[in-house]
C-alpha positions in Angstrom: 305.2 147.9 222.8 305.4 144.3 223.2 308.3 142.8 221.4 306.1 139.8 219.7 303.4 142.3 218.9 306.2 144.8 217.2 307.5 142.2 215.2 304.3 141.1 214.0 304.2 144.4 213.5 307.3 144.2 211.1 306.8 140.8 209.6 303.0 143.0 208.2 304.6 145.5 206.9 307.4 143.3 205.0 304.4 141.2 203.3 302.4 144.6 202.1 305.2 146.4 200.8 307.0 144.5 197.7 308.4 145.8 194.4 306.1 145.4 191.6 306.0 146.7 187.6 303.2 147.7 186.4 299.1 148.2 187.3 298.9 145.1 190.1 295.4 144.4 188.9 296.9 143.4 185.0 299.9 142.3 186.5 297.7 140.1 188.9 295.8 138.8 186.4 299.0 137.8 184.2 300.5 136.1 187.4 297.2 133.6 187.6 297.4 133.0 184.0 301.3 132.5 184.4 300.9 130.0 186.8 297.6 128.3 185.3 299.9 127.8 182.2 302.6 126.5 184.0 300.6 123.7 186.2 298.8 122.6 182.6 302.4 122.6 181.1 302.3 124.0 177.4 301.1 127.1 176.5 297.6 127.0 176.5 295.3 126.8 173.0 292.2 128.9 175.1 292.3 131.2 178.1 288.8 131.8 179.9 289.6 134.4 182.7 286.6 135.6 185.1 287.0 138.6 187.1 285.3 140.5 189.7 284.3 143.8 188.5 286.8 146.1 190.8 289.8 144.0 188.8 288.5 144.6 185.6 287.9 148.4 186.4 291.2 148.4 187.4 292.6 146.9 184.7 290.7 148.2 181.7 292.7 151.4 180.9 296.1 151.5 182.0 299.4 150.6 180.1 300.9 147.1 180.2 304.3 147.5 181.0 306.8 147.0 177.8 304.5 146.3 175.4 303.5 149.8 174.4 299.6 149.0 175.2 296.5 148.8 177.2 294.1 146.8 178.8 294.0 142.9 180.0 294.0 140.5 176.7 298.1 142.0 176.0 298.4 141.3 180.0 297.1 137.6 179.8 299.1 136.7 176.6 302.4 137.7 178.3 301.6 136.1 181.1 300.6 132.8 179.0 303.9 133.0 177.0 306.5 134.1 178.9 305.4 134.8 182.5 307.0 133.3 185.7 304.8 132.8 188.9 307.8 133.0 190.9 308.7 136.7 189.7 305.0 137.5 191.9 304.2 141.5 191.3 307.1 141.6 189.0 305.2 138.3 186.4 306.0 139.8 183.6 309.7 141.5 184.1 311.2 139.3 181.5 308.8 141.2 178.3 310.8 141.3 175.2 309.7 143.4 171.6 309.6 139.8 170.3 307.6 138.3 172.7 305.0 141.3 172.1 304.6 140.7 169.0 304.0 136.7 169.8 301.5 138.0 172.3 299.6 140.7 169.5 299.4 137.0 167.3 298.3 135.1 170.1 295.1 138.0 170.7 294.4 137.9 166.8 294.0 134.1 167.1 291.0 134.8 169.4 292.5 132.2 172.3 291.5 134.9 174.8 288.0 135.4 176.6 287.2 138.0 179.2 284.5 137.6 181.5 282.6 139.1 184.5 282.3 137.0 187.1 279.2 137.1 189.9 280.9 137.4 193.0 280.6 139.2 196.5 284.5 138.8 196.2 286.0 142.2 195.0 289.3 140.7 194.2 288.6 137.8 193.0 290.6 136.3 189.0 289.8 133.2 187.8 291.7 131.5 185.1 291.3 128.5 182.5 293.7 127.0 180.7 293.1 124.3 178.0 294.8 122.9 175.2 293.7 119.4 173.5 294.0 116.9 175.9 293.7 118.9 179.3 292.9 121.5 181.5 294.5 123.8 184.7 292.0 126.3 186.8 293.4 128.8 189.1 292.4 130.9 191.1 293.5 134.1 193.0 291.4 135.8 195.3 291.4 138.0 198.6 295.2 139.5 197.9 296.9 140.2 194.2 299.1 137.4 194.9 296.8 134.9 197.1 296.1 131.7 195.2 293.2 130.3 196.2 292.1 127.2 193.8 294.8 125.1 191.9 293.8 122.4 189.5 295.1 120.5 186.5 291.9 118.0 185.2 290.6 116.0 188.1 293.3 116.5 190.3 293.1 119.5 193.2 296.5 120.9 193.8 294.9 123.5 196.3 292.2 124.5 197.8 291.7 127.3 200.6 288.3 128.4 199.3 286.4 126.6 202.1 288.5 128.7 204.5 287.8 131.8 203.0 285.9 134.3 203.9 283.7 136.0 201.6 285.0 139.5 201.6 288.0 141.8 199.8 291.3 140.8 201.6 292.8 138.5 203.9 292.5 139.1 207.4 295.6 139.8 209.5 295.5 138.3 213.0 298.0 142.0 214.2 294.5 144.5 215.6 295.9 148.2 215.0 295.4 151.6 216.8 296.8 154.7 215.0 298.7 155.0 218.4 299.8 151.6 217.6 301.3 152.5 214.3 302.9 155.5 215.4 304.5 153.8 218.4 305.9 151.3 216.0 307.5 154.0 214.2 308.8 156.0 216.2 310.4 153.7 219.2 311.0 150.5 217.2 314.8 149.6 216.9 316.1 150.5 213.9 317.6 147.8 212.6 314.3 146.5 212.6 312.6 148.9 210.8 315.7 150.3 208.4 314.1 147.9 205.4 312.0 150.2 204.1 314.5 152.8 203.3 314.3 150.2 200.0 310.8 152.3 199.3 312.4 155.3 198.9 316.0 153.7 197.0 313.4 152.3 194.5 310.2 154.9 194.4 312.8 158.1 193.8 314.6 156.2 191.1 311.3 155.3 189.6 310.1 159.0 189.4 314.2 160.5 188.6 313.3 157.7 185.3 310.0 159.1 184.7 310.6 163.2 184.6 313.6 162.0 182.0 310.3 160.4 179.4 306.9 161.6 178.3 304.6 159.1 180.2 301.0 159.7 180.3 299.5 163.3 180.7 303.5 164.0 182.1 301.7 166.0 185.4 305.2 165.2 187.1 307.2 166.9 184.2 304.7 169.5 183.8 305.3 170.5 187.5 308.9 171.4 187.2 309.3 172.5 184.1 310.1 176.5 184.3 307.1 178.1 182.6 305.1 176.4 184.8 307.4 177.4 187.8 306.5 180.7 187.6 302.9 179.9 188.7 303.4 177.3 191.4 306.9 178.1 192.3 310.2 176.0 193.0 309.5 174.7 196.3 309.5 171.8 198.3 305.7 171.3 198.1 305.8 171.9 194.3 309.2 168.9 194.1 306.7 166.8 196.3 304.0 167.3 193.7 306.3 166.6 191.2 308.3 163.5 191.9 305.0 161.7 193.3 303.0 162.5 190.2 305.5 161.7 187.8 306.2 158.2 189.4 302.8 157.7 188.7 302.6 159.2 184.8 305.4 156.3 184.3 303.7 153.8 185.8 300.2 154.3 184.5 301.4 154.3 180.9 303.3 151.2 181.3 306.5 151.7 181.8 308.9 149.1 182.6 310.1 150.6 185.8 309.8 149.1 189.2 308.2 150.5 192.4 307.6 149.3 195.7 303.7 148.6 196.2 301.5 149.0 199.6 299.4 146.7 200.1 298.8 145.5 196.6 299.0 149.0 194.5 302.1 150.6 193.3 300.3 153.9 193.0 299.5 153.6 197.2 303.2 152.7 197.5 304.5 155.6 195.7 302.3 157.8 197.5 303.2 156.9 201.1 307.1 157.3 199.7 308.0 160.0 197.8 306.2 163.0 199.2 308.2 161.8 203.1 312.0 161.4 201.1 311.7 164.7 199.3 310.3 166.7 202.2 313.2 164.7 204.0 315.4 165.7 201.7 315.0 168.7 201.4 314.6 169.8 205.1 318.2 167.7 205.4 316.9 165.3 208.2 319.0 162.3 209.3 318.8 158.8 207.5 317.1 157.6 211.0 314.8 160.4 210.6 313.9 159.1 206.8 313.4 155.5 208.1 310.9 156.3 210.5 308.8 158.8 208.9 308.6 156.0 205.4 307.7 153.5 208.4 304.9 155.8 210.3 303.5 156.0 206.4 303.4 152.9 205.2 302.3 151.2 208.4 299.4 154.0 208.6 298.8 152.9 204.9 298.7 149.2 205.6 296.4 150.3 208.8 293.7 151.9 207.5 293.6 149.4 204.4 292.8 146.7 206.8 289.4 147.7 206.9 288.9 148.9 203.8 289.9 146.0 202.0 292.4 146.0 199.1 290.1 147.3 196.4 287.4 149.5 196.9 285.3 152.5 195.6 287.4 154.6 197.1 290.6 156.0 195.6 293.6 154.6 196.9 295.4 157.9 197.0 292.8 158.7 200.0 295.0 156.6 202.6 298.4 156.8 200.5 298.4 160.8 200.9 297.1 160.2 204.7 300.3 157.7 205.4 302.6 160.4 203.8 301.3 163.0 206.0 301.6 161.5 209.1 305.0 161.2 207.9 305.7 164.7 206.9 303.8 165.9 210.3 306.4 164.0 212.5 309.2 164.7 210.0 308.2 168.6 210.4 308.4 168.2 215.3 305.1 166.5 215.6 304.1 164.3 217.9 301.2 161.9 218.1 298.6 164.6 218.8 299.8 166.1 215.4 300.1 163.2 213.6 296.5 162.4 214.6 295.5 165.6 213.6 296.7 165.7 210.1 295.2 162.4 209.7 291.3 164.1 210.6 292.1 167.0 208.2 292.8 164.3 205.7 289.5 162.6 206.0 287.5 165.3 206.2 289.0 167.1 202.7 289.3 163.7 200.8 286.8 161.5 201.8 284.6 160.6 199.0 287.3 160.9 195.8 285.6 157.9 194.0 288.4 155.3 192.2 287.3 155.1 188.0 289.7 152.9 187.3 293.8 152.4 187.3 294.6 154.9 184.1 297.4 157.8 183.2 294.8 160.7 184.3 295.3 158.9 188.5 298.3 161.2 188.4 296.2 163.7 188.4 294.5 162.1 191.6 298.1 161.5 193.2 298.3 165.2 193.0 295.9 166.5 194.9 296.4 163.5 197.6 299.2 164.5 198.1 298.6 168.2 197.6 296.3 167.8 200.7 298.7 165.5 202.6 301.3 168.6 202.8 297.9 170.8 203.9 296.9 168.6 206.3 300.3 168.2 207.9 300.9 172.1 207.9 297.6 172.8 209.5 298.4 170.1 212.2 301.5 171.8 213.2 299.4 175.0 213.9 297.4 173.3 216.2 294.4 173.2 213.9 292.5 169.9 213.1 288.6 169.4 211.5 285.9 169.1 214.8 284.0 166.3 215.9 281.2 168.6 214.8 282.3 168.8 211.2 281.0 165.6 208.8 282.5 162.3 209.0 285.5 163.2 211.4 284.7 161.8 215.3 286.6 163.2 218.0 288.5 159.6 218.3 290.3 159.6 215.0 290.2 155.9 214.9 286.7 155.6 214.8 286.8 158.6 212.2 289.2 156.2 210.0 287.0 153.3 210.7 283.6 155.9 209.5 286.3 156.6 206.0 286.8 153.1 205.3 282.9 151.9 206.1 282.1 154.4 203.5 284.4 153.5 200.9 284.2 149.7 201.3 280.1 149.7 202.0 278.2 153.2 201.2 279.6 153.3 197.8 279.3 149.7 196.4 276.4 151.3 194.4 278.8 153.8 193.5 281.2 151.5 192.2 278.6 149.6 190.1 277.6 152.5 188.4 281.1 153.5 187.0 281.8 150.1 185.7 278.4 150.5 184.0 279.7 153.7 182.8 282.9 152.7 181.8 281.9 149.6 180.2 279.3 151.1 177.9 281.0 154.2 176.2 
């Protein structure tokens, strides 16, 4: 590989994976109110935020990190009161018990309104703040941290709007192959590439944190706990299960524990982490082993997200679980042809698993990604892979990922519509 390609390469997967507490849409609203507040410079008498529909799915039912609750007015108040910009993905790190119940005050004063915005955008959060005498608009839109729009009255602090293109992520100048990705991986020097052992330093201790609580529907806990042992076993697929899910319990319910994200989701990040460091771990393979098989997953991740764009109809889990078992394949002797395969097998079991919304039950979700990403990768190694003949999956497994993501990202906008409709009406 060319060395100014592989360190674009690098430079990618440095921006896309970043620590972040909490449910990014939430968090990514509270980091545009943060800064809205700070460029008007008092804390704001309204907020008017509009969102595009994917963030407010996203954001509707899950916990808000610290605060013991759910849902996008507690998210905006934080970020109003005592959020820093400069914290990104981690906005609201500093939540207190006192500055909760400021927040709870704030709500009851009505200075909050939520609205759907109109927009072919599917990340797109607009905010307004105003007190007497003036007012700040921001705007993020295209990434979870990507401000667009910055105003305070008259004056326009930025503006890459006109640049923008109207669809659901930035564009990345780096064009990918899977054979790219997988080249990356596995010849890349390591010093390079050892950085992202921080996934698995950070993702483990988030899921050792959250089998230790009761977070959500506690699928992680549930996993390992004995009685339940004697009907899926103690085994490494069963610890894989376990850690991933539970990471994801935690997280869902709002714990205040960090993770490191891909490409904007902490769920995606966990995903594409912990099922490669336990399999690692427990098949005792070297720390350069570890490092390249985390890489091969998240750049995979980060791959196949380029064309799907950072939100979608489609669950997320869907291309975590396929990064983590590319990484388990090579982790387990295969070589590109397996790692390919287990990739096909993935799309042709998961495609279709429809995204309702970031809640407690996506554990459930992360489960069976990753249930199917150990599958996948153990079918691979026997030499078996899903036809050209079979569904979605084309002999030229890029062009099956590209037939995943058009799927997800156009064939089920309808899709998406209608469970927003759902979920906003019960």
């Amino acid at each position: 590989m060319i060395e100014s390609v592989r360190k674009q390469l690098v430079e990618l997967v440095k921006q896309e994976v970043i620590p972040a507490i909490g449910c990014t849409e939430p968090i990514a609203v509270a980091l545009c109110v943060a800064k809205a507040a700070d460029v008007l410079g008092n804390l704001p008498d309204r907020i008017t935020v509009y969102l595009s529909p994917n963030i407010l799915k996203n954001a509707m039912g899950v916990g808000i990190p610290g605060t013991g609750m759910t849902g996008l007015p507690i998210a905006i108040a934080l970020g109003a009161l005592i959020g820093k910009s400069d914290y990104c993905l981690e906005v609201l790190k500093d939540t207190t018990p006192e500055s909760v119940i400021q927040s709870k005050q704030y709500i009851d004063e009505g200075r909050i309104n939520i609205s759907l915005k109109e927009t072919c955008e599917k990340l797109y959060i607009e905010v307004i703040c105003e007190d007497e005498a003036d007012k700040s608009v921001v705007v993020i839109s295209g990434g979870h941290t990507n401000f667009t729009y910055i105003a305070r009255n008259e004056q326009v602090l930025l503006d890459k709007q006109q640049q923008k293109r109207c669809d659901d992520e930035q564009q990345h100048t780096v064009e990918l192959s899977l054979h790219d990705v997988y080249e990356l991986a596995t010849t890349a020097p390591l010093h390079e590439i050892e950085f992202i052992l921080e996934t698995a330093t950070i993702n483990k201790a988030a899921a050792e944190k959250a089998l230790e609580g009761n977070y959500g529907h506690s699928v992680g806990r549930m996993l390992c706990c004995r009685s339940k042992q004697t009907i899926m076993g103690d085994s490494i697929y069963t610890r894989i299960l376990s850690y991933t899910s539970a990471a994801c319990d935690a997280r869902m319910a709002g714990a205040l524990i960090p993770v490191m994200s891909n490409s904007g989701s902490g769920n995606q990040g966990i995903s594409a982490t912990l099922p490669v460091v336990v399999y690692a771990e427990e098949t005792n393979k070297s720390r350069e082993e570890l490092i390249r098989a985390l890489m091969l997953s998240h750049l995979t991740v980060i791959y196949i997200k380029q064309s799907l764009g950072r939100l979608s109809a489609l669950c997320g889990c869907v291309v975590a679980a396929t990064g983590s078992s590319c990484g388990i394949t090579w982790l387990m002797g295969g070589t590109y042809k397996e790692v390919s395969y287990a990739v096909q097998n993935m799309i042709a079991n998961l495609a279709g698993m429809l995204c309702d919304g970031a809640k407690p039950s996506c554990a459930l979700k992360v489960a069976s990604g990753v249930s199917t990403a150990v599958l996948s990768a153990m079918m691979a190694m026997e030499d078996r892979c899903v036809t050209s003949v079979e569904g979605i999956v084309d002999k030229d497994v890029d062009k099956s990922i590209r037939n995943l993501t058009a799927i997800g990202s156009k064939a089920m906008n309808e899709t998406d519509r209608m469970v927003l409709e759902i979920m906003t009406n019960k």
